[in-house]
C-alpha positions in Angstrom: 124.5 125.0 79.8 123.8 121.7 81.3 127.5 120.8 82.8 126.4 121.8 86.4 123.0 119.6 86.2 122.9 115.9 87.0 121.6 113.6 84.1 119.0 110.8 84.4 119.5 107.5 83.1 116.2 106.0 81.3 115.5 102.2 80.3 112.6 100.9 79.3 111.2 97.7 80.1 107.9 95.9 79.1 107.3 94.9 82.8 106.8 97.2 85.8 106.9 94.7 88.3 110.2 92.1 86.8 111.9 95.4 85.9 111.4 96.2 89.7 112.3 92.6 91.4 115.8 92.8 89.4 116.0 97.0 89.8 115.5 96.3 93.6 116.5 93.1 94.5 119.1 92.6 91.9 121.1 95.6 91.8 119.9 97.1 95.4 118.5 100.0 94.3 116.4 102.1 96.5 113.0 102.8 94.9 111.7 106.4 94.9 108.6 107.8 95.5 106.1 106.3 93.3 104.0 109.2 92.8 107.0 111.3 92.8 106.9 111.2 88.8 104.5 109.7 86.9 102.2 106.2 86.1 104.5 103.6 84.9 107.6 105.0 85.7 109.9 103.4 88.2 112.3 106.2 89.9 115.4 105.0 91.8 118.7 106.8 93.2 121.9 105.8 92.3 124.5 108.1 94.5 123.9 111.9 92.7 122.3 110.3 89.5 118.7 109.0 89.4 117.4 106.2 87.4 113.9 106.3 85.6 112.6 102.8 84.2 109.6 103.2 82.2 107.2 100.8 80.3 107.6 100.5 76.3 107.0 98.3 73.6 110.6 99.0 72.3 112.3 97.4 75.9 115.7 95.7 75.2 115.9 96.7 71.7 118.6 99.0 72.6 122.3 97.2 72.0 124.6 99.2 73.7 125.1 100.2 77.1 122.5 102.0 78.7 123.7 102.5 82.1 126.9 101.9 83.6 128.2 102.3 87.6 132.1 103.2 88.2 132.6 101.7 91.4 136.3 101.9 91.3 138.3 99.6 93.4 135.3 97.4 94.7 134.5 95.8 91.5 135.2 92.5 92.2 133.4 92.7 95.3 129.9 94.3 93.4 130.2 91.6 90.6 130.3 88.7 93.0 127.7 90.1 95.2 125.4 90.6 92.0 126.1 87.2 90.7 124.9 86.0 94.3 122.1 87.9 93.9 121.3 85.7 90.5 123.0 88.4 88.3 124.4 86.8 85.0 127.3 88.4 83.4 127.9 88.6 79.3 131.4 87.6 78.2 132.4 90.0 74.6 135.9 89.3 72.7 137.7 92.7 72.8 140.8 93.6 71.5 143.2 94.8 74.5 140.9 93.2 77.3 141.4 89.6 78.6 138.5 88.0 80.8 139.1 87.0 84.2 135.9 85.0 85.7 133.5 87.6 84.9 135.8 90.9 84.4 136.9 92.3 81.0 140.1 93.9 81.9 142.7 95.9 80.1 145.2 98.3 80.8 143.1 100.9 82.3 139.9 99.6 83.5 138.0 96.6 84.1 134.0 96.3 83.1 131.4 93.9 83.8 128.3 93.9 81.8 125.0 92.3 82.7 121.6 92.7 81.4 118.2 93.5 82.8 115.0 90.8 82.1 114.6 93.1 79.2 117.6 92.9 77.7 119.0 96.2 78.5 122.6 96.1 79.3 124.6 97.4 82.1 128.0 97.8 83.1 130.3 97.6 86.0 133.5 99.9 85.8 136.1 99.3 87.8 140.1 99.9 88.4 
């Protein structure tokens, strides 16, 4: 029933306007319509996929991923241009994944997580 829809993703944070510095600034996401959804509620795109960050006591308590981008072959390239951007990057131990600079990478994919100011983690897939 829902295989031919595209799904939102949905963090929360407990600041509108941090959450929309790193959101924008950070990650280089283009802000929709304000007023498109409703008070509170950041909207961005994100190629096909839209992005909704909303205002909650309960930001960052969330500890696994929440978002992640497969940018295939240009990983490298969008984890050094983040980090320029003042991105930080979290470093896990993983069995089968060795860490190069900032990139867990194992036999099939490499991943970069970061986290937003409210805690909220992302990743960067990669090939």
């Amino acid at each position: 029933m829902l295989s031919h829809v595209d799904a939102i993703a949905t963090v929360a944070t407990r600041d509108l306007a941090r959450a929309r510095e790193f959101y924008t600034n950070v990650l280089g996401l283009e802000e929709e319509d304000a007023g498109a959804t409703c008070p509170g509620v950041l909207t961005y795109r994100s190629g096909n996929s839209r992005i909704f960050v909303y205002q909650s006591e309960y930001a960052g308590s969330n500890q696994a991923t929440a978002i992640n981008w497969d940018v295939g072959l240009e990983i490298r390239t969008v984890v050094d241009t983040l980090k320029a951007k003042g991105a930080r990057f979290e470093q896990y131990q993983m069995a089968g994944m060795r860490l190069e600079d900032d990139i867990h990478v194992g036999e099939q994919m490499k991943v970069a997580w970061l986290k937003d100011p409210d805690g909220n983690i992302l990743s960067i897939i990669g090939k």
